[in-house]
N, C-alpha and C positions, 0 to 999 in steps of 0.2 A: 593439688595446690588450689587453692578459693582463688576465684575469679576476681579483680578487682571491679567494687562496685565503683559505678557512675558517679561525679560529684553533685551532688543533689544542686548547685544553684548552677551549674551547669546545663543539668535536664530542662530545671524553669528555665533559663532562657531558651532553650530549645523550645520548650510552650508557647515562649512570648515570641520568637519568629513565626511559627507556626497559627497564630492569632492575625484577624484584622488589624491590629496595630501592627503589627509584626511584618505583615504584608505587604498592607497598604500604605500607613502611618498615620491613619484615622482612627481617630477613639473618641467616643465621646465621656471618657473618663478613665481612672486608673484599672491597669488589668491587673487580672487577681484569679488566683489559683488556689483550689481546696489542699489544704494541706497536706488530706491522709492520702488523695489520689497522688498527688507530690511524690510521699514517701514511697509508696506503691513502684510509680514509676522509676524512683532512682532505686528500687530494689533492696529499698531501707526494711527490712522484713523480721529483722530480727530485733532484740534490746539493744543492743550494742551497737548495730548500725545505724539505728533510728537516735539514738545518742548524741553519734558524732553528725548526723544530718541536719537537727535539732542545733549544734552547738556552730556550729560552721554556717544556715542561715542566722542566726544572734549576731555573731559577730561580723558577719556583712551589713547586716542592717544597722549595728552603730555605728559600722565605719560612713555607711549610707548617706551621712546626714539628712534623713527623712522618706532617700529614695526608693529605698526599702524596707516595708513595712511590716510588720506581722502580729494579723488583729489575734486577740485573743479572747476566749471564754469571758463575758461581761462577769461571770464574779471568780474566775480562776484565771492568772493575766501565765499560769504556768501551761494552758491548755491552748496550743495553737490552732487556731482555727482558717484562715486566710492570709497567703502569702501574696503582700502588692506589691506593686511597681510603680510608682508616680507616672502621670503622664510627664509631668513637665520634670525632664530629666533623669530621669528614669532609667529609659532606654540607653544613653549616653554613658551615666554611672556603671551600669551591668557590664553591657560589654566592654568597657574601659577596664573594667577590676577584672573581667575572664580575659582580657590582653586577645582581643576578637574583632574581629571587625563586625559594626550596628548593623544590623536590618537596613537603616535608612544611608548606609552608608553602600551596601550590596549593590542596592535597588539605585542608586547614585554610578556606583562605576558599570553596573548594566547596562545604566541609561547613556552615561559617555563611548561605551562600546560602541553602541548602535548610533549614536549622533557622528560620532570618526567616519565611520562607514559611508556615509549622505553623499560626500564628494566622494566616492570612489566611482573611479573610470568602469563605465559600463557603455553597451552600443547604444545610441543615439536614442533608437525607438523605445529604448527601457530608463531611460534616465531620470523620468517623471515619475513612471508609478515607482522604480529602487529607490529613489531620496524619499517620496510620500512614505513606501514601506517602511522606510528605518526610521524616521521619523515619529511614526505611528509604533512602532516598535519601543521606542526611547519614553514615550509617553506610556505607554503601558509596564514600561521595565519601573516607572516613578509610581504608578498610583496601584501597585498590583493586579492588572489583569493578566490573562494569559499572555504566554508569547510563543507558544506552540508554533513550531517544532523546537522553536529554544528553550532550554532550562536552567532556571536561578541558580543555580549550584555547579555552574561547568563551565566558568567564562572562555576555558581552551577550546572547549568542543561549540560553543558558539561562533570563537573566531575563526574556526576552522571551517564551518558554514558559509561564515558569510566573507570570507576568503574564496571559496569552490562557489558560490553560488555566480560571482561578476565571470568568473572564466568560464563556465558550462554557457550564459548570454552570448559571450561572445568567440563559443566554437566555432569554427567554419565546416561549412562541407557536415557529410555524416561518414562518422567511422563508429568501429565495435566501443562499447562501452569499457572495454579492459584497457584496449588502448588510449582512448580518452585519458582514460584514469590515471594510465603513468605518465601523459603530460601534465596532466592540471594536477594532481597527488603525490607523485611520485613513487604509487604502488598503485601497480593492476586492480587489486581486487578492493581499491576503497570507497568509487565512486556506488558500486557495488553495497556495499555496507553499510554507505550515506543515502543512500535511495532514496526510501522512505519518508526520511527529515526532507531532503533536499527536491522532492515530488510535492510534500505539503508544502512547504517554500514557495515556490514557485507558484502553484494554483493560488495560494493566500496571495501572495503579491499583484497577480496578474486579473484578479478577479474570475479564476478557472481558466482562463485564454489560455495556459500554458500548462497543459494535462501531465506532461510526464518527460523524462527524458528524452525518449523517442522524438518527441517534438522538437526539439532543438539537436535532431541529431545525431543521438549517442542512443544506438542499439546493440540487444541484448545477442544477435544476431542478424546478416544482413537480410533486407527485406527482397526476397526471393520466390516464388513459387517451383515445386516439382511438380513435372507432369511428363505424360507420357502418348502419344498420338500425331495426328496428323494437324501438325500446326505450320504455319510459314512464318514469317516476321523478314516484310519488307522493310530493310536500312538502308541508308546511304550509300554503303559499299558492295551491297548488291543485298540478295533473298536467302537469308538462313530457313534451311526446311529440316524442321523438328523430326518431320515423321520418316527421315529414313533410319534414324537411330532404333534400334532394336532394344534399349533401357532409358532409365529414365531420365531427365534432364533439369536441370535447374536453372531457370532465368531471374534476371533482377528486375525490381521495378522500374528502373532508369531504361533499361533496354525496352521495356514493356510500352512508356511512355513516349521514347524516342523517335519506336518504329511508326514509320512514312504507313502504313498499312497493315493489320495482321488478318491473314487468312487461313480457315479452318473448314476443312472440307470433311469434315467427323461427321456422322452423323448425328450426332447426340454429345453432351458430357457430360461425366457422371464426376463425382465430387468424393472421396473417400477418406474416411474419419484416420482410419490409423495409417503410420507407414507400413505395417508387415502387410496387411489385406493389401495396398498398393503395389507393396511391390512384388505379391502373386497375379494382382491382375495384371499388371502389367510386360509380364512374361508373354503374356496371351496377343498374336495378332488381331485385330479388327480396327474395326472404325469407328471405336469409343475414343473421345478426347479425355485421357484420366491426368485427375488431378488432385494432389494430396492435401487435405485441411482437417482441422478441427473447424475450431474458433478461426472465420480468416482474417489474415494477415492484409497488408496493403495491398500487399502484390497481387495475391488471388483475388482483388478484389478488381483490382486495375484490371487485370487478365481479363476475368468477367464480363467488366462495363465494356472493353475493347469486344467480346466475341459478337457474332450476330444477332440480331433479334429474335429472328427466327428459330433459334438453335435450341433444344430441350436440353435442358438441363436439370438431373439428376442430386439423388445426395444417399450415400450409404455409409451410414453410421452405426457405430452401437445403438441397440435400444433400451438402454438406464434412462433416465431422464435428461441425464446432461449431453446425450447424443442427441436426443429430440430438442435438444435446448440451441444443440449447434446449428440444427437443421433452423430453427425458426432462427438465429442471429444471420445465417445466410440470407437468408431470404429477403428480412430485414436490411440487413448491410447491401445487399446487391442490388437490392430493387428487379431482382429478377423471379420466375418462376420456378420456383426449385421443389420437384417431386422427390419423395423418401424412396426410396428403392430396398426391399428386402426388410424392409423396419418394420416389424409385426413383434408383438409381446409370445414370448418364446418360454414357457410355462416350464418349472424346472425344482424336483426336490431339493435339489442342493444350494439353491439361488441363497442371494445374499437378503436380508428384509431390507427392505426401505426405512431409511433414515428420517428423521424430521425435514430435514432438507431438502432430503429430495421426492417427499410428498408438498413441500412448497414448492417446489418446481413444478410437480404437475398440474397441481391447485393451478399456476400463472399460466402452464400451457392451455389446461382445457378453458379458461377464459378467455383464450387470446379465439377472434375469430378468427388470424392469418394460417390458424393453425388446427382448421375443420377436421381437416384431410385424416388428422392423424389423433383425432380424440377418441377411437375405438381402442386404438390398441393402448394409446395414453390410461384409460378407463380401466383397462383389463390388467394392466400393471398396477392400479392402485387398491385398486378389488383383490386382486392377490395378495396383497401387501409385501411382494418382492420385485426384485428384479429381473429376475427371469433368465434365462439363458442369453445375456445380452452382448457378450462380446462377439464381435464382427468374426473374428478367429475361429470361434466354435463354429461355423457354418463348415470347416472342413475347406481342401481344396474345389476353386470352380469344377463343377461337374461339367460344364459345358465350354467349347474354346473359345467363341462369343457371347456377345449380349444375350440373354440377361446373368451369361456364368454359374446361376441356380435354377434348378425344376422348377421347387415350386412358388419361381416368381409369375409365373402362370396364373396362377390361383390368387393372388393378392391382391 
């Protein structure tokens, strides 16, 4: 069965939304469309369809009274050459005959969307930059500029936006992002789904002030650290002691913050990239303070700034680039001194090559000076052009029941 083609003065107005008139509702004259790209586009390809394309714009344009033009060949008036549209009126006639609602009429109820919005009940501290935002939104839904993360063509999924956008302002407390979602959504996994929009939202309005969910609240899980060692955490109701537990533990940031004092009589802590390596070291007695991160979290960060000054602190990571990348955002985020432990480039037939990516990664380490310490073996992973035997896991079980858990950290 043949497809039905498109009706050719259908497509041109799809042209003519798609034009700066269309857009904006600026022209500095009438828009106009080559005929044969026209036919092209409505898939007029044959004698026959190009016929009735041919015969159906004719008789739009005499119904037109002028609005619709079709110049033709100066000494053939049977050879079309340019399909217009009057400015003045024009646009009104088109879409009135396709029974459609105008370009300038779209751009008109966009713009009232987002002007209804201005008084909607938001917390105090947001009141000024959400009315300026929907404002500046209403204004740009009129003269065609973007409206990123909104789009012209979805006025549900805009109201649905800037519906969730006043309720995520005015969360209280933090709880998981699923739960969130079935208050303010009414299904778990939409806040989820909306992210992205509702993360560019939010930074647009606030001038970046307001980065992410997280920030107002709504996490993707709670902010926690694992660890495993000789910690104390004085509170109010008396001295929780971490290190008589024999596995590991998970604290929250709020406890982390709350506690009156934490003491850590570790001699060292080391910092480890994956949870499997963790949770083999951590089978192991001593008086390492271990603690599980990639990329850290608040908590590990809190944890951190709370330990002693004096305290060394470690990091054993994979050695890809984006382990050495973790090791340098520790460093960076903590403001601490964080030595690599066991992280030497680990030469290997079967390695993976190096990606583009992640020779820009090392490209940005071996410039960074915070990150001296570890440009030999940075160096030697891109001279190979792989990654080398990098996962933490391939070390095998600690050989040893304490610090350093491998031989030959001796040597390194």
């Amino acid at each position: 069965m043949a497809l039905e083609r498109p009706d050719v003065l259908k497509v041109f107005a799809d042209r003519y939304r798609d034009s700066q008139a269309g857009r904006t509702g600026v022209s500095s004259g009438d828009f106009t469309f080559d005929y044969l790209k026209l036919l092209k586009a409505a898939h007029a390809d044959s004698a026959e369809a190009r016929i009735h394309a041919e015969d159906r714009l004719r008789i739009a344009s005499d119904e037109s009274q002028g609005r619709l033009k079709l110049d033709t060949h100066a000494r053939d008036e049977r050879l079309i050459q340019i399909v217009r549209l009057s400015r003045e009126g024009g646009e009104r006639w088109l879409f009135n005959h396709l029974s459609e609602s105008s370009p300038t009429e779209d751009r008109r109820q966009l713009a009232s969307l987002f002007e209804s919005c201005v008084a909607v009940s938001v917390p105090l501290n947001y009141q000024t930059v959400w009315s300026n935002w929907c404002m500046k939104l209403a204004q740009c839904s009129l003269n065609g500029s973007s409206i990123v993360p909104f789009t012209r063509d979805d006025l549900a999924g805009n109201h649905e936006l800037l519906t969730v956008i006043p309720r995520i302002l005015a969360w209280q407390g933090e709880s998981l992002i699923r739960f969130a979602s079935c208050s303010i959504c009414g299904d778990s996994k939409r806040l989820d789904q909306l992210r992205p929009r509702l993360e560019s939202a939010l930074r647009q309005m606030t001038d970046d002030g307001i980065q992410s969910l997280e920030a107002l609240g709504l996490m993707e899980k709670p902010r926690q650290v694992s660890l495993r060692g000789p910690l104390r955490l004085e509170l109010l109701g008396g001295t929780l002691n971490l290190g008589l537990l024999h596995a590991p533990v998970s604290i929250s940031e709020t406890d982390i913050h709350q506690a009156i004092a934490i003491h850590c009589d570790a001699s060292r802590v080391l910092t480890v990239e994956n949870d499997t390596m963790f949770l083999e070291l951590a089978k192991l007695d001593g008086d390492t303070l271990l603690i599980q991160t990639s990329y850290p979290g608040r908590a590990v960060l809190a944890l951190l700034a709370r330990l002693p000054a004096k305290l060394s602190i470690y990091h054993f990571g994979d050695t890809d680039p984006a382990g050495f990348d973790i090791l340098r955002d520790l460093r960076e985020r903590s403001g601490r001194s964080v030595q690599p432990l066991h992280m030497r480039h680990r030469p290997s037939e079967d390695s993976a090559a190096l990606q583009l990516s992640d020779q820009q990664i090392i490209d940005r380490l071996l410039a960074d000076p915070r990150m001296a310490d570890c440009h030999a073996p940075l160096q030697a992973m891109r001279d190979s052009g792989t990654k080398g035997d990098f996962e933490q896991e391939s070390l095998g079980l600690p050989h040893l029941l304490e610090w350093p858990f491998y031989e030959h950290a001796e040597s390194e």
